[in-house]
Each structure stands twice: as structure tokens, then as C-alpha cells.
C-alpha positions, 0 to 999 in steps of 0.5 A, spaced: 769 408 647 770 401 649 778 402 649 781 405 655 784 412 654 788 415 659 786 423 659 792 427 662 791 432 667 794 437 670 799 435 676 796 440 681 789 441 679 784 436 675 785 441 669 787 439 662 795 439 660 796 444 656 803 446 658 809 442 661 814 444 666 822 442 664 825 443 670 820 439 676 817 435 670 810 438 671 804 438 667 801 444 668 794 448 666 793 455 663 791 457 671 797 454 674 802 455 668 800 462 670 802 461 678 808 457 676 811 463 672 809 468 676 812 464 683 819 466 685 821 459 686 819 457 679 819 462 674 825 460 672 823 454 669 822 452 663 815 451 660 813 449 654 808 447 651 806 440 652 806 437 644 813 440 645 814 435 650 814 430 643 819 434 639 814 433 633 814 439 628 810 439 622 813 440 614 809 444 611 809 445 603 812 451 599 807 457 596 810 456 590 812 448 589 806 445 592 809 438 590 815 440 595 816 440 601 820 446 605 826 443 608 832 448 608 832 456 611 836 461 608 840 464 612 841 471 607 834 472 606 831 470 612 826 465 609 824 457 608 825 454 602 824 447 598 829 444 594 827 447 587 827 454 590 833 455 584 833 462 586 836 461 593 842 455 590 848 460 592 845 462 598 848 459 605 843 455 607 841 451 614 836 445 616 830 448 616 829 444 624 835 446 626 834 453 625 827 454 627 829 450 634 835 456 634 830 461 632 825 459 639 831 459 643 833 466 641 825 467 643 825 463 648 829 469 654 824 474 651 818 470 652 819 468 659 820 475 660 814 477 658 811 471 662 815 472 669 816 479 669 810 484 664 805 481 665 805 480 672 807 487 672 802 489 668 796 485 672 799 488 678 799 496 676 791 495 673 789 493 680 793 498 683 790 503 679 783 502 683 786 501 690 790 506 690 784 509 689 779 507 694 785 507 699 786 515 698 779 516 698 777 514 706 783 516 708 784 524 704 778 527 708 783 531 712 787 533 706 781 535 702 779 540 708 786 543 708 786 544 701 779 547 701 781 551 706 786 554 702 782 555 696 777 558 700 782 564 702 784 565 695 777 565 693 775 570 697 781 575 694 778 574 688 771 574 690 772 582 690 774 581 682 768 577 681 762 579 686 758 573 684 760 565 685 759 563 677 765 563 677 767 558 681 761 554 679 764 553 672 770 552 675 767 546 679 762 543 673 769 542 669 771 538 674 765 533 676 766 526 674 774 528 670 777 524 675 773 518 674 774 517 667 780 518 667 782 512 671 777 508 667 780 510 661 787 508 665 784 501 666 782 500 659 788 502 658 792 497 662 786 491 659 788 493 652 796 492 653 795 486 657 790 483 651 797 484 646 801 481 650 797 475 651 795 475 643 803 475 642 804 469 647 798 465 643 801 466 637 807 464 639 805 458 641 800 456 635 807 457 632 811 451 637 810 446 630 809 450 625 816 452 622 814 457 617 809 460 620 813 461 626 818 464 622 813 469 618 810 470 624 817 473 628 819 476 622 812 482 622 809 482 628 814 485 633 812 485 640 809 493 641 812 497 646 807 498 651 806 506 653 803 508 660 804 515 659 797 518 659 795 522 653 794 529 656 787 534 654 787 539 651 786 545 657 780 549 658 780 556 656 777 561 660 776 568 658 775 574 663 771 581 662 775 588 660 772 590 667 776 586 671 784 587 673 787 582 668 794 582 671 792 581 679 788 575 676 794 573 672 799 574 677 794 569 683 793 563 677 801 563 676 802 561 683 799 555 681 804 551 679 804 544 674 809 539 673 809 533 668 807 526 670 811 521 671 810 515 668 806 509 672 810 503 675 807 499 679 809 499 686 814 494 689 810 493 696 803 491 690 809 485 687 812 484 693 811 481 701 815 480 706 815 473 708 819 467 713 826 466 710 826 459 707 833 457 705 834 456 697 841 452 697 848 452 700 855 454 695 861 452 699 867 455 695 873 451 693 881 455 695 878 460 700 877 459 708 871 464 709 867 469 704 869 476 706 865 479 701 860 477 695 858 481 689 854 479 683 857 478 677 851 475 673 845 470 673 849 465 674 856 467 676 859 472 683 865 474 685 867 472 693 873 475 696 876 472 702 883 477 704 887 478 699 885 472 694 878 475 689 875 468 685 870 469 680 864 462 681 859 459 680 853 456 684 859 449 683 864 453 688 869 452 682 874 458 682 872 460 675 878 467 675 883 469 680 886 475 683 891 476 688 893 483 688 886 485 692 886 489 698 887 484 704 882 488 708 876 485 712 871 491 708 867 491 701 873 492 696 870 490 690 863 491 686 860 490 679 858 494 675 851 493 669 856 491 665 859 486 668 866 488 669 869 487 676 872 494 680 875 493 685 881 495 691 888 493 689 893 492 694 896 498 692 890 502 694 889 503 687 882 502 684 883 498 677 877 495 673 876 487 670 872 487 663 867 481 664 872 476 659 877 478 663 882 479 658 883 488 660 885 489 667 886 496 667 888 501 673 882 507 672 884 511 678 891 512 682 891 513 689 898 510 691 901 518 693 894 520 695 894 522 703 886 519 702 886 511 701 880 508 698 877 503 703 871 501 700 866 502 694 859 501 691 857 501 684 850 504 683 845 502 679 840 508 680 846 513 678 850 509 674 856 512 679 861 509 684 861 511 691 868 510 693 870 511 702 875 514 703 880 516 710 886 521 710 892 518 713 894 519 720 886 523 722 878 520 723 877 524 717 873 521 712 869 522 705 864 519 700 867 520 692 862 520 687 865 518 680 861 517 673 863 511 668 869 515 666 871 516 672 872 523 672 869 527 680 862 528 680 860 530 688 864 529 695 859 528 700 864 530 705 863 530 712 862 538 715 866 539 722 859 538 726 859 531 723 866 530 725 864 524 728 859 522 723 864 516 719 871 513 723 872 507 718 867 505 714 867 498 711 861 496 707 856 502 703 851 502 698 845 506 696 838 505 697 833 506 692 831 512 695 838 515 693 840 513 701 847 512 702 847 507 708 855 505 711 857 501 715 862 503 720 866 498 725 869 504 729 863 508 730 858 500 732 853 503 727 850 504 721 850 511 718 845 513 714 845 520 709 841 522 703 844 523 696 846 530 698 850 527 704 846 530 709 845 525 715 838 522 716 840 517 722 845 513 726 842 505 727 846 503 733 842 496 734 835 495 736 837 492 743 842 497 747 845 493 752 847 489 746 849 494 741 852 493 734 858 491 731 856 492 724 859 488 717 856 487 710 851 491 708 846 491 702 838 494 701 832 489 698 827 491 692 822 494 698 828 500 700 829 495 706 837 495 710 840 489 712 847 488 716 850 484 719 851 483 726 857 480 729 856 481 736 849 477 735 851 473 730 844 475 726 842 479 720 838 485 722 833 488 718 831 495 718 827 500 714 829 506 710 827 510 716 832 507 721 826 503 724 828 496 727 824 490 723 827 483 725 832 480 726 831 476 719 837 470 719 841 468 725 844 463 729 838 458 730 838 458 722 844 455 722 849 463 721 855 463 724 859 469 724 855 472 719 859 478 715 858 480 707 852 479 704 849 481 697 842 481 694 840 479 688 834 483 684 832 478 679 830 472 684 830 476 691 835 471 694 839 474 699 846 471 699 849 470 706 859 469 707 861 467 713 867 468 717 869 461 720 868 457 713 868 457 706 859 456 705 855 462 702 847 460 705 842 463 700 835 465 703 828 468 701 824 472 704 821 475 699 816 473 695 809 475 690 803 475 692 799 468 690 795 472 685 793 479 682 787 480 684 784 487 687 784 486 694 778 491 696 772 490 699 765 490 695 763 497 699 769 500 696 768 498 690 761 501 690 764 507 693 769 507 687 764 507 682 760 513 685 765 517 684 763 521 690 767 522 698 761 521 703 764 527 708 758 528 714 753 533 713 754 533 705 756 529 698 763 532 696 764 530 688 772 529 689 778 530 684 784 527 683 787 530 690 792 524 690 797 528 684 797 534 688 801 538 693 800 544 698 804 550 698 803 556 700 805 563 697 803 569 699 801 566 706 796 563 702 794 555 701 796 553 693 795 545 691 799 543 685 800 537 681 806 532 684 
């Protein structure tokens, strides 16, 4: 102990090193391991254990050769092998270092998936499960009464079947205290999943210099799917005596409807808030003058437009791809669908479509003779379709067409004489999560917003009259949020799925000018931001997790939680999970039925 030894600590806490970050050089402990993945900024980054960090693996001997080694992988069977291990000779074969670093590489997108996206996910849906709860119960006071209201009055019907209130009291004895289980059962649940998920990663990493025991081990034991759909009860049956009219009661009982439960997702307002936006990095692109649209091929890979001339590039700026035969208008003329291939608007007004090695490039609807010309498009990753906006030649005419992977006609959310004026000339569109149709308009100064049946929801005119709006690029963020480019302010404004002005979230004093396309990206939650006078794509932040997964309540809602019950006034309510149900009425009558 005389000898001086140096402990490794973890760089941003007094913690044991377990982990090391590649990318920022970190060592890490389990806690801020955790931290790291689950932050946007740096849950990309390569962590590994930190004895990987000195490239040892372990040999280990044969089962069958106890004198030998193992020192080649056979490629046929998918097991290590010794050099007398004759039954393997014929075999291909591979060194047994080289294909266990092949192997964790194959492993290692997996992995981090877990670590940066379903275990945070998981966390974050175990605790909503509980305040989403406690949230309901202090505000559902007045929805209780409504619903009992309705009850009340259809208990009274059925009171002149039954004469007495034992009923009703067997009814309410059945329910008492199901809610509450149910939602503990939901959260052992959740424990039990993230517990696998959490046994998965440790074995792996017990496995990180342990050849042949990491090849066992991802050869039997696959990571379980996890399952969040509820496991049902058996129904109570109930019995009604000869004297009572059997088909009045049947008739009242049928009116109460039942849907099935939809499976649990964690909400995207409990993983993500809205924050100050923070520029990431800035792309400028080689051979073109401005970034007139912008759309994600890949990961790593976009296609930008600029007039006729469409480029495929990386974070570099180098021109990876190039198309000259683009339709040279300033408006959305090309997307990409989820399996990366290029659609976009020819000079032709024709749409043709580029396979994501580039070799087809294949005209998949012809509108050279068609009086509508194609004028901008949007591929949509909720329905799989392609939203086309279309104008008739020489009139104001026009219309949305919805087209399916095969390009074969699905919808027209065509505009009806009452809406003449609802689209002039619309430049950009896309699709909210909520199945909106947003488009931008450049005739009408507005953004134009529809459902997916084409009826129209609103018209955004700016948020400062005297200003106005001359909208440009358009897209929509994990938070069902729209965000559109200005050009009359020169800033990016921000409203909500319901038309409300936000913020103006980027302008001139961010360093944007002229700001017109714009593209969001799911995974990182960037926001990638063209500009009109210069070749330079700007890539902001302005969402961003929660720094934990913690319950954020108070301890008088835990407690209330726990209890079951909902304090209302004079009396002490045993409640249900009204939260699932809905009102209707039949027979002017109140019903509550599952959501």
C-alpha cells in the first residue's frame, strides 16, 4: 500500500470508471452512463466498457480439447474451434478475434438501441403510468358528476325492473379497488420488462472479453419482445330472475359500447420539452447558391434542391448524386420515402422516383397531358401514402391526391365551392402527427391547415397583423408542433397543432436570413434550417429530454394515489378508471363507455 496507485474516476462525478465514451474521450460511471446515452446531444456516442478501451480479449480453452485453445470461428456452424477440432477441417473458417469484433459490431446498433431509445422509453411510460393518474383524479371531479348524473338516470329506468338498490350495490362492490390493481399490475409489469432489458445489457457486457461465451450467449438468449398490451379478466356474469322483462334489460345494457384497448406508448410531451434553440453545426453545400428544399435521405445523407439542379450530401457539403432534370420552382418538389428512395417533380411536371443505390430512376406517374401540374409533395410516414398538390392550368383550382406505395389513387381532398379560396398556390405541405394536412400557401400569405378528410381546421395568417405572413418551408416536430418559414420577417414561427402562435423559434438575430425550407429530423430532433441568399444549412435544437425519469409529483398525490379514493366534499368516492371512458348519449340518455 506504500505504492502510489491512481484510481480512475468518472470525469463528471467522483464515481468508479465503468464505462468509456469513444467519441468525447469520457470515462463514465453507471449513473452518468445512463445520463449520456439518454441526452440528445450525446446519445450517439459510442460507449463501451472501459476494459475494451485496452483491446484485451481473454482465450478461453476447448470443452473437448482441454490442452487446446480456441483460436478460429467456423463460419458454417456458427461455433468456435481449436485446432483439433477435425470435424470442423472442410469448414470455412475465420479468426476467432476477428469474427467476435464482426459479431459485436452486428450487436452494437442493437445495443444502443436499447440503451438510447427502450429503456428510456420504458422508464418514462412506467412513470407516466402513475401521473397520469394522480393528474386525472384532481382534475375528473366534474366529469365524475356528469357521468354519475347519467347513470343516475338510467338507474332510475331500471330501478321500476328491480324495486331495491342490491343491484346497483353488487354492481359497485365488483368495481371497488379493480382500478388500483390494475395499475399496480401495470407497473410490475413495466419493472418486470425493464428488468430483462437490464439483465440483456449486463450479460453482454460480461461477455465484452469472453469470445466464447459472448457467441453462446447471442446464440440463446434473444432479447424478448416485450408486450404492453393488458392481459383482459375474465367478465362477470350476471344473472336476472324470470320475473324481470329479460329483453328491456338487454336492450339498456347493449347501448353500453366496448372498444378494444390500444397498446401503451409513452407520450411525447413525458420525453420531450421545448427548450431555447442552441445551434448544433453549419453544412454549406458545394455546387449550389441557396437551399431551396431539404429532405432526409438517411442518418447521415439529405437530398437539397437548389432551382433545377437536386444533390444528394452529406454533413461534408460534398455532392454525393446529382439530378438536372428537377422542376425549377421555389416549392417542395421532392420527399423521401421510409425506404430511402428519392420522389420528386421533373421538369416535365411528371413524378419520377430514384432507388436509394441510384442505379432506377423510374417515372411512376405521368402528368405531361394532364391539365393539373404537380407543384409539390410530401411522403407520409403515418400512412405510407404520397400527398401530391396539384393546380389546373389557367384557374385557382386546386387539389390534394393521395397516392399508395403503388401509386394507384386513394383520396382527393379536393377543395368544395365554399372553399374556392381555401388553396391559390401551394408551395410546401406536410402531415402532422395527428393526420393534419398543413400547406403552405404563397398567393393566399397563409398556412392552411385540413384533417385528413380535407375539411378545413384553420388558416394561420402570422401572429402580428400588420406584419402578415409570407410563408415558405414547412414540416411538423415530435410534439405535433408546425413550424414555417417567414419571408417577410425573416424568422421561423412555431405554432401548435391547433393554430396557436408559440414563438418565434429562429431569426435574424440567431444568425437566419431569408430563411425558406426546412426539414426535421426524428431521430436527433434537429431542425435543419436553407436559406435563400447562400449556400449554408444551419442545424438547430430546441427540443430536448427530460434530464431523468423520475415521477415528477408531489408526496400528497402519492399518498392520494395509494388510497384509491377521490376526497369530493361531503363524501368519500371509491373511483374507476373514468380516464378509458367516454360519454354519449342514446335515448337522451348519459352512457360512458370505453375510449
Amino acid at each position: 500500500m506504500s505504492c502510489p496507485v491512481k484510481v480512475k474516476t468518472c470525469s463528471q462525478c467522483l464515481g468508479d470508471t465503468e464505462y468509456y465514451c469513444q467519441d468525447c474521450e469520457d470515462n463514465l460511471c453507471w449513473d452518468c452512463k445512463h445520463s449520456h446515452v439518454a441526452n440528445l446531444d450525446t446519445k450517439h456516442h459510442y460507449v463501451m466498457l472501459y476494459r475494451e478501451k485496452m483491446n484485451f480479449v481473454q482465450k478461453r480453452k476447448c470443452v473437448k480439447h482441454e490442452n487446446q485453445f480456441y483460436d478460429t470461428f467456423c463460419k458454417k456452424c456458427k461455433i468456435p474451434k481449436c485446432f483439433q477440432c477435425r470435424k470442423h477441417r472442410n469448414h470455412d473458417k475465420q479468426d476467432i478475434i476477428e469474427a467476435y469484433r464482426i459479431k459485436r459490431e452486428e450487436q452494437r446498433l442493437e445495443i444502443s438501441q436499447i440503451r438510447c431509445e427502450k429503456l428510456y422509453n420504458a422508464c418514462a411510460l412506467r412513470a407516466s403510468l402513475k401521473t397520469d393518474v394522480r393528474i386525472d383524479m384532481h382534475n375528473c371531479h366534474r366529469k365524475f358528476h356528469l357521468i354519475f348524473q347519467g347513470m343516475e338516470l338510467e338507474s332510475r329506468r331500471l330501478l321500476n325492473l328491480f324495486n331495491d338498490k342490491e343491484f346497483q350495490d353488487d354492481i359497485w362492490n365488483l368495481c371497488k379497488g379493480r382500478v388500483t390493481s390494475k395499475i399496480n399490475e401495470q407497473i410490475k409489469i413495466m419493472k418486470r420488462n425493464i428488468a430483462k432489458i437490464t439483465a440483456y445489457e449486463h450479460k453482454h457486457n460480461l461477455s465484452s472479453n469472453r469470445p466464447v461465451k459472448f457467441f453462446r450467449f447471442i446464440k440463446k438468449h434473444q432479447v424478448s419482445q416485450i408486450q404492453n398490451k393488458l392481459k383482459t379478466t375474465k367478465q362477470c356474469e350476471y344473472s336476472v330472475q324470470e320475473n324481470y322483462d329479460l329483453k328491456t334489460v338487454m336492450s339498456s345494457l347493449s347501448k353500453i359500447k366496448r372498444s378494444n384497448r390500444r397498446k401503451r406508448h409513452p407520450k411525447k410531451e413525458n420525453l420531450l420539452k421545448m427548450c431555447s434553440p442552441v445551434i448544433q453545426t453549419y453544412v454549406t453545400i458545394d455546387d449550389i447558391e441557396s437551399c431551396c428544399h431539404i429532405s432526409f435521405s438517411m442518418t447521415d445523407k439529405f437530398w437539397i434542391s437548389s432551382g433545377s439542379d437536386l444533390i444528394l450530401t452529406d454533413k461534408t457539403g460534398k455532392t454525393l448524386h446529382y439530378i438536372s432534370n428537377l422542376h425549377d420552382v421555389l416549392s417542395g418538389v421532392h420527399t423521401v420515402n421510409e425506404k430511402w428512395e428519392l420522389i420528386y417533380i421533373a421538369d416535365d411536371f411528371s413524378i419520377k422516383k430514384m432507388s436509394s443505390d441510384m442505379e432506377k430512376n423510374d417515372k411512376v406517374l405521368k402528368l405531361e397531358n394532364s391539365p393539373w401540374k404537380a407543384l409539390c409533395l410530401h411522403y407520409s410516414q403515418l400512412t405510407g401514402n404520397v400527398l401530391v398538390a396539384m393546380k389546373k392550368n389557367g384557374s385557382t383550382l386546386c387539389k390534394i391526391v393521395l397516392y399508395n406505395t403503388n401509386w394507384k389513387h386513394v383520396n382527393t381532398l379536393r377543395q368544395r365551392e365554399s372553399d374556392s379560396n381555401l388553396y391559390k398556390n401551394p408551395i410546401f405541405i406536410t402531415e402532422n402527427n395527428n393526420g393534419d394536412v398543413a400547406v403552405s400557401d404563397s398567393e393566399n400569405s397563409a398556412v392552411v391547415v385540413t384533417d385528413r378528410r380535407g375539411a378545413h381546421r384553420y388558416t394561420y395568417t402570422g401572429h402580428q397583423t400588420e406584419s402578415g405572413l409570407d410563408p415558405r418551408g414547412i414540416c411538423c416536430d415530435a410534439l405535433s408542433n408546425i413550424l414555417v418559414c417567414d419571408m417577410k420577417t425573416n424568422t421561423v414561427q412555431i405554432i401548435d397543432e391547433d393554430g396557436n402562435y408559440l414563438s418565434n423559434l429562429l431569426g435574424e438575430s440567431r444568425g437566419i436570413s431569408e430563411p425558406v425550407s426546412l426539414s426535421y429530423d426524428p431521430h436527433n430532433h434537429f431542425v435543419w434550417v436553407g436559406s435563400l441568399d447562400n449556400n449554408t444549412v444551419s442545424v438547430y435544437r430546441y427540443l430536448n429530454r427530460y434530464p431523468d425519469w423520475e415521477d415528477r409529483t408531489t408526496p400528497d398525490e402519492e399518498e392520494l394515489y395509494f388510497s384509491g379514493a377521490l376526497q369530493s366534499g361531503e363524501e368519500e368516492r371509491e373511483w374507476t378508471d373514468f380516464r378509458h371512458y367516454e360519454v354519449f348519449k342514446a335515448d337522451s340518455v348519459n352512457f360512458w363507455q370505453p375510449l
